[in-house]
N, C-alpha and C positions, 0 to 999 in steps of 0.2 A: 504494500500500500504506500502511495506517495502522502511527503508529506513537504509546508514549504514556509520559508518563512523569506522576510526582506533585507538585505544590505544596500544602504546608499542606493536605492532606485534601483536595485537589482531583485529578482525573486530566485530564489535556491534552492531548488527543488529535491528533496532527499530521496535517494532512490533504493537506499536500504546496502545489507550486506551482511550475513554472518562474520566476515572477519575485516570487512569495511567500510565506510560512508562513502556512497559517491553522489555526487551534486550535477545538475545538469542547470544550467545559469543560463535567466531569459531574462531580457530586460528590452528597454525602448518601447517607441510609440507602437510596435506592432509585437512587441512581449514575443519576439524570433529566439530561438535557442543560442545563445554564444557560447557555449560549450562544453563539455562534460567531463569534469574534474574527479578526483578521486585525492581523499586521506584518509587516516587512519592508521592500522595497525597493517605489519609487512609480516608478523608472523606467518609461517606457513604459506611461504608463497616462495617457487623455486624459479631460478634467476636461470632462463637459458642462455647456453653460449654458443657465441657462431661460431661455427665450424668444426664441432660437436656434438657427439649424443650424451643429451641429457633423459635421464631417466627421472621418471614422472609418476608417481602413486593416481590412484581413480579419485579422483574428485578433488585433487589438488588445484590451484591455482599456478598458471606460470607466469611469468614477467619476461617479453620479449624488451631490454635496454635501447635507449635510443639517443646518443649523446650529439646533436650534430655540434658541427664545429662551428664556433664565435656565436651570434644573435642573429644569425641568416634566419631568414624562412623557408621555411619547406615543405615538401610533400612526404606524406610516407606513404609504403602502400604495403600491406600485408596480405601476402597469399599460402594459400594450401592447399596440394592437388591440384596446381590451375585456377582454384575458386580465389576471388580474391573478398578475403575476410571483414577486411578494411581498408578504407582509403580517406587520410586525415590531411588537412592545410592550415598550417601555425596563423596562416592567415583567414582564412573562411573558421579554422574553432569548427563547425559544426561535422563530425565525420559519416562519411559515407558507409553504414554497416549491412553486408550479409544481412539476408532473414534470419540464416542459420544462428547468427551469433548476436544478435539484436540483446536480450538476456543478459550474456558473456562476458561481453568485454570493454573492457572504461579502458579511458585514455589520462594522461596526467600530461601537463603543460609540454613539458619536454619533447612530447611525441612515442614515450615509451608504454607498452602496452601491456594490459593485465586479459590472459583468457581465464575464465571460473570455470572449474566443474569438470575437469579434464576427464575425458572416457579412452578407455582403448581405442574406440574409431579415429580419437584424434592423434592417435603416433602417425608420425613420419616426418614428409619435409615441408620444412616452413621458410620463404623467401620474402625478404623486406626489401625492400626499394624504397630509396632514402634520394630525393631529386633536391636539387636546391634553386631558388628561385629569384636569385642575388642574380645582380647586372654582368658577373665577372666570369660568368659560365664557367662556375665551379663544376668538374664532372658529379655525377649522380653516385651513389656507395650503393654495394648491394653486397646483404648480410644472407646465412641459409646454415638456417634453427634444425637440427634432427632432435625431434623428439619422439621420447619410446616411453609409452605411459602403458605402466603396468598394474594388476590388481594384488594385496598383498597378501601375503600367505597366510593361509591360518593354520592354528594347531595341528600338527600330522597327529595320526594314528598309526598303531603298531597289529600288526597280527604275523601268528607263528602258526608255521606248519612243517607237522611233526612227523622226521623221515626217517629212515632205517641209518640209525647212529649218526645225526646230524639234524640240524631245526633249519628249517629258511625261516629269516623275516622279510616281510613287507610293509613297508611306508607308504602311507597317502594322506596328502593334505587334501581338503575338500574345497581349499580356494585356493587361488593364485593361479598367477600368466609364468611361462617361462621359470618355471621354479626345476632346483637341483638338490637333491636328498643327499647325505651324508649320515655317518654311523659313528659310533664311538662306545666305548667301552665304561663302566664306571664300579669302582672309581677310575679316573683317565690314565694311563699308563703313562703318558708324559714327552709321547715321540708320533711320529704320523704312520707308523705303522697298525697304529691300535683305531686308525682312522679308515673305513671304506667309504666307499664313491657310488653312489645309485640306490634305487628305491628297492631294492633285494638285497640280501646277503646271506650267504649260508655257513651256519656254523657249525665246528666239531667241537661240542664242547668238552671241556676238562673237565678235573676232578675239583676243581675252584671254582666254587659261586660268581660268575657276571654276570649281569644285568646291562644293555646293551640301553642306548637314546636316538633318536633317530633324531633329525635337526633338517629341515623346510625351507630351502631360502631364494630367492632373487636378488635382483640389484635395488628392490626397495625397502625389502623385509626381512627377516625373520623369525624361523619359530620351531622349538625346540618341544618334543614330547615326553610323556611320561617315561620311567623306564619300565623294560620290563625282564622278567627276570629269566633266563634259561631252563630254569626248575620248573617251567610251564609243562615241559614233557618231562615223560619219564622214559627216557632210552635207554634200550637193553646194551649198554657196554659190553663187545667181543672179550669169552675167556680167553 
């Protein structure tokens, strides 16, 4: 729900935000939009880098930077997949937005941009075109965002199944994109030998009580499960 109040002959329209205020600023004889600001709080918002993949959780926010050089004015234009998202002028203030992202995305003076609500549909490549509109036919910059937005894992589970003089276990986390299972012993033996690689592992076990962990993770998360303990079977040890 909007809500708005007055500065100096301007009205300030609050557009709301779980982790921020943004204002879309109307004033003059015909109360036209000058433009739509953002403050607040930066928690929880991940700063992409060009020329890199930035890894991105679901429903984060990201911050595409945009620092032009000296007081010039300019254009920027943000695309993804060809669509273009946005297209903003330090001088018209009022930016051109996508239907898709109408919701999404605030802009701050500088030209630098915030998308909300990241989904997995929005990984990939993002290209900014940065024109500048000064007499001195400054060439134009062009920036290209890889982002890889993932979902984070949740608690795995363990299950055994009981073989002739050997258990396998199996790991499965019930969320996550791109996730990688590991194993470990406990207590941890203290070297990466006591460490296996994948959602299985089959063990022989000995005459020493272990209890194995299983551990869930990507590049946004992770998460480690119960242990459980090898005594689950009872294997007939060769006389």
């Amino acid at each position: 729900m909007e809500s708005k109040f007055f500065i100096s002959n301007f009205t300030w329209w609050l557009l709301g935000g779980a982790h921020s205020q943004v204002y879309r600023v109307t004033g003059g004889s015909a109360d036209r939009v000058l433009g739509v600001y953002q403050c607040g709080w930066t928690e929880g918002v991940v700063v992409a880098a060009a020329g890199s993949i930035t890894n991105v959780t679901v429903g984060e926010r990201v911050l595409f930077p945009v620092s032009p050089e000296g007081n010039q004015s300019v254009i920027i234009e943000l695309t993804f997949n060809s669509t273009t998202v946005i297209s903003w002028s330090s001088r018209r203030k009022v930016p051109d937005v996508h239907d898709l992202y109408v919701r999404r995305i605030d802009i701050v003076e500088s030209g630098s941009m915030h998308v909300n609500n990241m989904q997995r549909s929005d990984s990939g490549l993002y290209q900014m075109l940065i024109q500048y509109m000064s007499g001195d036919h400054k060439p134009s910059k062009s920036l290209s965002f890889h982002l890889r937005v993932l979902e984070p894992v949740s608690k795995p589970n363990i299950t055994a199944e009981c073989l002739n003089g050997s258990i396998s276990l199996s790991c499965f986390s019930s969320q996550g994109s791109e996730v990688t299972y590991s194993w470990e012993t406990l207590p941890p033996c203290g070297n990466d030998s006591c460490v296996h690689l994948g959602a299985t592992v089959e063990i022989h076990p000995s005459s020493e009580s272990t209890a194995y962990t299983c551990t869930a993770q990507n590049p946004v998360s992770r998460a480690t499960s119960g242990p459980i303990d090898l005594g689950v079977c009872s294997i007939q040890q060769p006389s």
